[in-house]
N, C-alpha and C positions, 0 to 999 in steps of 0.2 A: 455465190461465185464458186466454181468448180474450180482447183488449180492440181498440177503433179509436186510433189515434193520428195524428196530425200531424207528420212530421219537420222540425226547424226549424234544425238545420245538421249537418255530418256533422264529429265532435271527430275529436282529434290522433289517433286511431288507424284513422280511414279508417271508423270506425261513424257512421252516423248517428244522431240524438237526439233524443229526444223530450221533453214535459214528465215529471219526475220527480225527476232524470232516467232515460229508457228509452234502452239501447242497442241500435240495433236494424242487424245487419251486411245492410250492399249495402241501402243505401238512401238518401235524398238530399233536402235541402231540399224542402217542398212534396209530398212524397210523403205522401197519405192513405192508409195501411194500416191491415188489420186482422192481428193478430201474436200470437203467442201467445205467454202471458208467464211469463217465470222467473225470480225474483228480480228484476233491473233487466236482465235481458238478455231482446230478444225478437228473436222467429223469423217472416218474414213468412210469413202465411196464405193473405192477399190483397191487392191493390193494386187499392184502389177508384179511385183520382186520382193520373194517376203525376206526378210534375213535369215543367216542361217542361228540364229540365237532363238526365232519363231517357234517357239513349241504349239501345241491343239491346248486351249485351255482345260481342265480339271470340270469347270463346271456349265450347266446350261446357261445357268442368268448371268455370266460373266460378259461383258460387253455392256450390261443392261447395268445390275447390281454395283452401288456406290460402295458398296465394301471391300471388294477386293478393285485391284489394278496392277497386279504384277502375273497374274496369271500363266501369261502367255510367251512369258520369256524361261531360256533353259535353267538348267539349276546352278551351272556353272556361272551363267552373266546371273544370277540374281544375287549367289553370291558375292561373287567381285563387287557389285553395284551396289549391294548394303554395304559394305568394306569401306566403298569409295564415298559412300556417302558422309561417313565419319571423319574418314582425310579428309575432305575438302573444309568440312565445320571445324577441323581442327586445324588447317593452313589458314582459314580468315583471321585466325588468331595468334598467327605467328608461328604455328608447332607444324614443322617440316618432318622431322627425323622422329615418327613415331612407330612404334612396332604394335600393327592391328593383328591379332590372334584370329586363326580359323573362327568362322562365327559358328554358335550354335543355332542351328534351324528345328523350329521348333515342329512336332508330328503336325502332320493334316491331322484335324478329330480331335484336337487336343483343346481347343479355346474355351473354358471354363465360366467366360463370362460376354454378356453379348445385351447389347440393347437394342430393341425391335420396335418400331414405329407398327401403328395400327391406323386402320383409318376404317369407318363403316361404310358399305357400298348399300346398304338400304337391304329389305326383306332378308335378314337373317344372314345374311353376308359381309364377314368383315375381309383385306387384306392383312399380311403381317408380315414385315421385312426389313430391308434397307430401304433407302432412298435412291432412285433412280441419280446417278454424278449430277451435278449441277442442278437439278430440278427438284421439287417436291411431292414427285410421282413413286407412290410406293412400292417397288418390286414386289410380288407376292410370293416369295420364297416356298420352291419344293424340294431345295437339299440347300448344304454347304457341306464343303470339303473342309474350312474352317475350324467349323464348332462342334461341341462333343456331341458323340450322340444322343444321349443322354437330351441336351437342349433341341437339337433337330426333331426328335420323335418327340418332343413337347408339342413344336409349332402349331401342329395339327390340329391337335384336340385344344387348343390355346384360338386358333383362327374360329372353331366352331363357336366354340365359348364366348368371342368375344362380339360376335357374329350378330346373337341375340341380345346382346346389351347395347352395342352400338346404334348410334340413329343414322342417316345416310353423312358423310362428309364430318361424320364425328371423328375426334382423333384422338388417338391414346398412345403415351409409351410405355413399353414393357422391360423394365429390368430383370436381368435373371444373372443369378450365380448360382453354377454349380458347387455346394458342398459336398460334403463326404456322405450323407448322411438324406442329398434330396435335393430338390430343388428350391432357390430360396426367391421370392418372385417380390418384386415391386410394381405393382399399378398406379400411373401416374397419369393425371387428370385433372381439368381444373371442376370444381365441385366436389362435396361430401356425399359419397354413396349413401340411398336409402336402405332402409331394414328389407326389403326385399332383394338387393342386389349384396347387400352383406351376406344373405342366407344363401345365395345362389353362388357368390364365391366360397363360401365354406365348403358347399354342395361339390365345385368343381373340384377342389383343394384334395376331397378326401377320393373321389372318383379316378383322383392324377396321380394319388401318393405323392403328393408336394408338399414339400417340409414347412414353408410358410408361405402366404400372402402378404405383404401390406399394402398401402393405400397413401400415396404422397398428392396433399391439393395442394398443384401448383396455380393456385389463384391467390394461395397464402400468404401473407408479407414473410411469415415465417416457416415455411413448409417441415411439417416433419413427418416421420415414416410412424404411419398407426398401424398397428398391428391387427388386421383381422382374421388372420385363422392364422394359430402357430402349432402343429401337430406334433411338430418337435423341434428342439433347436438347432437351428442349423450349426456344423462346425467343422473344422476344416484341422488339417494337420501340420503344424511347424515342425521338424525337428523330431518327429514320432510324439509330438505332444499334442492334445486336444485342445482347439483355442473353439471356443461358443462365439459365433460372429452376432457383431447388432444387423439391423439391418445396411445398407448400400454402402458395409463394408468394402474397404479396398482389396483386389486381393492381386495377385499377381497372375497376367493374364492364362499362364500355362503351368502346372506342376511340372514338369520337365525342365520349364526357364528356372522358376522357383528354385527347383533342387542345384541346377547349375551356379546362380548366382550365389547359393546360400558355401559351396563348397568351395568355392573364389576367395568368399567372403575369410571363411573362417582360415583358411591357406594362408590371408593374406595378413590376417592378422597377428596372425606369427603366436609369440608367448603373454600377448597384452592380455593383463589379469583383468582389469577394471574399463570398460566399455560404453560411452555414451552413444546409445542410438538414439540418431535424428531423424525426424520425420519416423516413426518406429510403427505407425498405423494398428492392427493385431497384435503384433508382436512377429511379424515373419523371420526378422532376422534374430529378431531379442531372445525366443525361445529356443532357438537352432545354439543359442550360446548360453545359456544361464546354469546348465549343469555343472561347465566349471568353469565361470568365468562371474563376476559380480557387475551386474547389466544394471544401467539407468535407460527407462525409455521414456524417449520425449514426444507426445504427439498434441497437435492439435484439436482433433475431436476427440469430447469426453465421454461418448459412447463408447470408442474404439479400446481407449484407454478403461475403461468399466471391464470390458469385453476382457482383456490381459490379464487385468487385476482379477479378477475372477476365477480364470480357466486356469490359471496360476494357483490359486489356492487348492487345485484337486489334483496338480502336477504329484508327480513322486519326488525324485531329488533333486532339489537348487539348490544352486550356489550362494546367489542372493538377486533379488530382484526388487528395483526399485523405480516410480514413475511420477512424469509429472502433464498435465496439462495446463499447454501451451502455446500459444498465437508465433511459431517461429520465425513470421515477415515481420509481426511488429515487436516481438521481441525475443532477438535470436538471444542463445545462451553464449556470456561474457565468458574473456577471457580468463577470469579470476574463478569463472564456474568447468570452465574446460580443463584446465592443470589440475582437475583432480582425477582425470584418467587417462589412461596409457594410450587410448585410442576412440575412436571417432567413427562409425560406420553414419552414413549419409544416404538416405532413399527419396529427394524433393519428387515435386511433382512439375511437371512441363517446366515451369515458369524457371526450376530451377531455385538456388539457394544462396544469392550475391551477396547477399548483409550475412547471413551464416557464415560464408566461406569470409569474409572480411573479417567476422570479430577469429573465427579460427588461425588465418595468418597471425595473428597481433600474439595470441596465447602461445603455451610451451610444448603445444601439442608435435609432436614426430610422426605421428602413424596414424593414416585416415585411408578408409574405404567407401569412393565413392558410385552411388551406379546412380545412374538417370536414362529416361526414356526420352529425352529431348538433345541432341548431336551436340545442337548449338549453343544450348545454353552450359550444357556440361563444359565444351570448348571453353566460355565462357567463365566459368567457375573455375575451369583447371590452370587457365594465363593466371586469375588472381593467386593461386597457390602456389602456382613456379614462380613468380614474381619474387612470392613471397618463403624464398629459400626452398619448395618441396622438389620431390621429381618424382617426376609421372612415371612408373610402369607399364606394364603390358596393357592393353585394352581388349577385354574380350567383348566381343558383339555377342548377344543374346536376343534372338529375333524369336519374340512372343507372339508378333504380330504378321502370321503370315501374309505372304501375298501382299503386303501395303506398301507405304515407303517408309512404314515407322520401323523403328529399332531401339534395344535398349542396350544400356555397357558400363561396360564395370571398369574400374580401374583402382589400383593402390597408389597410395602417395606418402612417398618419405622425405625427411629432413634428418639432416646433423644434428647435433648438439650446436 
């Protein structure tokens, strides 16, 4: 069914909306369309009245390409729009009177890390891209505005490559992080590569100057990243310090958000001598502080934590650096373990960090730093801390994630004696 509609704001997932409500993607306040309609989802037809927020998107596959969806709106509504996104997850939670700082927007070119879907089309032709919105149709990407160039001028010789190893409707994902140092790749599959396809990624490895390869079978009960060609090791910069990454190392989507968050961070921290980083991954924020400040980092994976402890031992001067591996959902750090420092910097992942931020209320803590990449749950986290005697500060938005409806942000929180 064809119908006309009015778009009258574009919700939390980057769709525009119409009365119904109709969702209607890559569309924008003020925009008169006509759409065709699928249940509450519509597909524009035509754009009889485009709004005046309608910019010309940046790229070809945009319309098509599941990656981006903000494209096509000015720079002005996109900021407001990330802004408003954070008010609104922060009003579900009772916080009216907050003060959202200018966001930082991070460069086109700048996305450091990027996961690509493959799929074999048969006789020596693979695709490699995103996913078509909604469907399982892989866009075959010939830029992005996005991603470094660095990863862009990969795609190509990475589609040929993969081109000849794929059988038709074979599929494969491709992790890539850009290091300093090269590109650090993951091939993910289910099955164990033969001695013929190990030689032939070697083959391409050194042909690419690509820092590493490995190889994740996800048919595994326990998948882990094997190493098949490491040329060098990949590593990346905290603080002007060398951290050597394992593999599907976390890292922070952009060096520009990276450097922003990390000079919030340490602002906010004021004259706190002794520092527990939570969720502390690399060490991104731990090493940005350990020349004079005496750091505990706490992480989950014991690769990540190997990775610190390691790059750590070839640093020039620290303060002191100390770490432990640790399951933080199932067992956050007690409040008899927190009163032993002045502050608390916090990096969760999505889900966020409720049983953290709970035993943190109960302890003697005053001064925490926290950023998250999820509105809601940070919302979330931030009621249990002003509940529990803190106050929230400035919120700075840091958008790593151009063009989406993601966003990441920072914020301090203090308490009295």
């Amino acid at each position: 069914m064809t119908i006309r509609v009015k778009i009258n704001h574009i919700g939390a997932r980057g769709d525009g909306v119409a009365d119904g409500p109709i969702y209607v993607p890559f569309s924008v306040d003020g925009d008169d369309l006509e759409i065709k309609l699928q249940g509450s989802k519509g597909r524009i037809k035509h754009i009889h009245k485009a709004s005046p927020d309608r910019i010309a998107p940046l790229c070809r596959h945009f319309g098509r390409c599941g990656g981006c969806s903000l494209q096509h709106v000015s720079k002005d509504y996109y900021i407001r729009w990330k802004q408003e996104q954070i008010r609104v997850a922060l009003s579900h939670r009772g916080f009216e009177d907050v003060n959202i700082l200018a966001p930082h927007i991070s460069d086109p070119g700048s996305r450091r890390r990027a996961r690509l879907s493959v799929m074999g089309r048969g006789k020596g032709v693979a695709v490699v891209g995103f996913a078509e919105r909604a469907s399982h149709n892989i866009i075959d990407i010939l830029e992005c505005p996005v991603m470094a160039p660095e990863i862009v001028a990969f795609i190509g010789p990475l589609r040929k490559f993969l081109g000849g190893q794929l059988d038709l409707r074979q599929k494969m994902a491709v992790q890539i992080n850009l290091a300093e140092n090269g590109l650090d790749i993951i091939l993910e599959r289910a099955g164990e590569p033969d001695l013929d396809l190990r030689m032939d990624i070697a083959a391409f490895a050194e042909g690419q100057d690509v820092a590493r390869i490995c190889w994740l079978d996800v048919k595994l009960k326990s998948p882990y990243h094997e190493i098949l060609c490491e040329r060098r090791k990949p590593y990346v910069t905290f603080g002007g310090r060398q951290v050597f990454i394992p593999p599907g190392s976390f890292l922070q989507a952009t060096r520009g958000g990276e450097a922003v968050l990390t000079r919030f961070m340490k602002a906010a921290l004021g004259d706190a001598d002794k520092v527990a980083d939570i969720f502390a991954g690399c060490g991104t924020f731990t090493v940005a502080l350990i020349e004079n400040r005496a750091v505990h980092a706490v992480e989950g994976d014991q690769d990540m934590v190997a990775a610190l402890e390691n790059s750590a031992h070839q640093m020039g001067k620290i303060r002191a650096l100390t770490t432990e591996v640790r399951d933080l959902f199932l067992r956050p750090l007690l409040p008899h373990e927190l009163n032993r420092y002045d502050a608390v910097v916090i990096d969760p992942p999505r889900a966020g960090a409720r049983d953290q931020v709970a035993e943190i209320v109960k302890s003697d803590l005053k001064n925490l730093v926290m950023i998250s990449c999820n509105p809601a749950t940070f919302a979330r986290d931030a009621r249990l801390l002003v509940d529990g005697g803190f106050v929230m500060g400035d919120i700075l938005p840091v958008d790593q994630f151009l063009y989406s409806p993601h966003i990441e942000l920072i914020a301090a929180f203090r308490r009295n004696s």
